[in-house]
N, C-alpha and C positions, 0 to 999 in steps of 0.2 A: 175595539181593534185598534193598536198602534198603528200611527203613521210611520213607514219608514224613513232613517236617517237623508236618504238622498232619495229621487224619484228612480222605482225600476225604468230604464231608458231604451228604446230602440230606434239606431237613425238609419233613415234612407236616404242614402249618397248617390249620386248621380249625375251624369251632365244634362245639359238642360234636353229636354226630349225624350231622355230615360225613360219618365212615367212617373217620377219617385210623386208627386203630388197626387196622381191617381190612385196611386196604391196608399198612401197615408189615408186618401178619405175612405176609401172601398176599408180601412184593414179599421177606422175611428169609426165606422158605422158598427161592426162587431165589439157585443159586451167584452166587457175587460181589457179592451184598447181605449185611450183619449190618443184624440189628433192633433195634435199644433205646428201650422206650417209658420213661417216667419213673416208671408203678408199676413196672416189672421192678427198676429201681434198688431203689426203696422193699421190697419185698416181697423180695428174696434177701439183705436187709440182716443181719451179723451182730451183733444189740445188746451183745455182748461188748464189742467197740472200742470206744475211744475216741467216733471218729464215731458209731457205732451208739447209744451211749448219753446223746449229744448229741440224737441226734433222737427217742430216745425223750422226753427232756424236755418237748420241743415237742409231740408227739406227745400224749402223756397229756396237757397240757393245754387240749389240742384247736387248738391253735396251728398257724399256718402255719408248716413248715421257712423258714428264710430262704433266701434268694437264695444265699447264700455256703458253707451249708451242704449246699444242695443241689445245690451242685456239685461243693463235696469230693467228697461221695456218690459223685453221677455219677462223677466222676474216678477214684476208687479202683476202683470196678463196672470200669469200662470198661477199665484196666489189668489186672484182674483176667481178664479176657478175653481179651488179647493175651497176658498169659503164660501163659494156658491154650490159648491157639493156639485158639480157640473162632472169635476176630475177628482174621483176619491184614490189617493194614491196608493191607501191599503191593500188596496184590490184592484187597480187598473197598474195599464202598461202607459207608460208615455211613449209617445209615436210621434218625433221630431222630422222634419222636414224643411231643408233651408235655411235652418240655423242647427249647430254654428255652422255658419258661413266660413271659416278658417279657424285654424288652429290656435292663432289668440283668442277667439270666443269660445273654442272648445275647452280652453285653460278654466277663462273666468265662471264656466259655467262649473267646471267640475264637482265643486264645492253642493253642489245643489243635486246633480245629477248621476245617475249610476249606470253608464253603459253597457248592457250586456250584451248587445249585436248591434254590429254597424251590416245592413244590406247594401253592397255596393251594386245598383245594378247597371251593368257594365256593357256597354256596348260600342265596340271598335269601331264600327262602321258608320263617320262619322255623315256621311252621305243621307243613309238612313235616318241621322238624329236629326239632321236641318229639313229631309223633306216634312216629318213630323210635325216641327216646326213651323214652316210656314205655309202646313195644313190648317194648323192651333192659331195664328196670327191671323189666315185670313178666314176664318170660321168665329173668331172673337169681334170681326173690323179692328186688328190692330196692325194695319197694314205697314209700319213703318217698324214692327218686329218681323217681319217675313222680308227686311231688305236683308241681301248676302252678308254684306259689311256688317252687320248687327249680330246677325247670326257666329258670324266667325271670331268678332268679338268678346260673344257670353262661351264661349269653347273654349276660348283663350285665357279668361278671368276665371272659369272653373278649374280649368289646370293648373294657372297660377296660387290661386287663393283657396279654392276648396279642396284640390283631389289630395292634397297632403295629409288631412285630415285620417287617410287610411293607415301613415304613416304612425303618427299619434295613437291611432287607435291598436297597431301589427299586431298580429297574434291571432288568436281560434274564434277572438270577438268579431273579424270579417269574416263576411260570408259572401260570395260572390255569388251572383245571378247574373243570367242572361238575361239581358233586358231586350232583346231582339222577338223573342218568344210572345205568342199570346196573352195580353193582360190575365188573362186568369191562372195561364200556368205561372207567370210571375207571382201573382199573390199565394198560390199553394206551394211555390217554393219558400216564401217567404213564410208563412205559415207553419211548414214543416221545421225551417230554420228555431225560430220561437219556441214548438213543442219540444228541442231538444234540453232547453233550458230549467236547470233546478228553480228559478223562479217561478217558471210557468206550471211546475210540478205542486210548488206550493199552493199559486193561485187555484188549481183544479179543485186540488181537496176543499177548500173552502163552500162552504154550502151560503151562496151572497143569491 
């Protein structure tokens, strides 16, 4: 079975407290989904490498990875998985999450990747998002992410840097979800979104 030219791709967009990480893992635990959130990049990182030791740089001086670097990353992660046979692309869904981070990584990745739904899930009530949040901050002890000023911060950097992302992608590839809704009626929206896809039509027939 050929591998496809680019990987089939599904991202869940979100502000921070959406849930998009919950549902990547909840939707990578079902066959014929792979998950890759962008700390999984980060954190299986070996800083031996070349790369690795590049973004330690950044890293110790509290710096933002670049755009470009943080796609190598990606890049090398994600091959590292195909020839670990971990993520067969003939037959799985890619299931992104927090990368791209902005639309200049959505550029560099395109070459590699095939988006066919962005899940936006969407929820206005930002009230809602922050208490979420530093329910999640103080149930991890990361008590200096449930400060206000942090919070209002990653709302502000999403706006700026990520939510354009929907921009880029405009057209029938978004699919807007309420993210207010029950984790589980989220996932079966998002679910449903998927089945509409001639991709997923292919995938079925497949006897894997």
């Amino acid at each position: 079975m050929s591998q496809p030219a680019r990987f089939r791709t599904l991202l869940i967009l979100g502000a921070p407290g959406s849930g998009k990480g919950t549902q990547g893992k909840v939707l990578g635990a079902i066959p014929r989904f792979h998950h890759l959130a962008c700390g999984d990049v980060f954190r299986s990182l070996d800083t031996r490498t070349p790369l690795g030791q590049k973004f330690v740089e950044y890293s110790s001086r509290g710096e933002l990875v670049p755009d470009d670097l943080t796609v190598q990353l990606w890049h090398a992660n994600i091959n590292q998985r195909v020839d670990g046979h971990v993520f067969k692309p003939e037959i799985d869904f890619l299931v992104l999450d927090g990368i791209p981070r902005n639309v200049e990584q959505a550029k560099l990745m395109e070459k590699d990747i095939e988006v066919l739904k962005v899940f936006h899930l969407s929820c206005p009530d930002r009230t809602e998002l922050a208490r979420r949040l530093r329910k999640r901050a103080l149930k991890d002890n990361r008590f200096d992410d449930a400060n206000e000023a942090v919070i209002q911060q990653r709302f502000a950097t999403y706006e700026a840097e990520t939510k354009p992302i929907l921009d880029y992608y405009a057209g029938d590839r978004i699919c807007q979800i309420d993210a207010s809704q029950p984790p589980a009626k989220v996932l079966y929206d998002i679910i449903a979104g998927v089945m509409t896809l001639e991709a997923w039509r292919d995938i079925e027939k497949m006897r894997v």
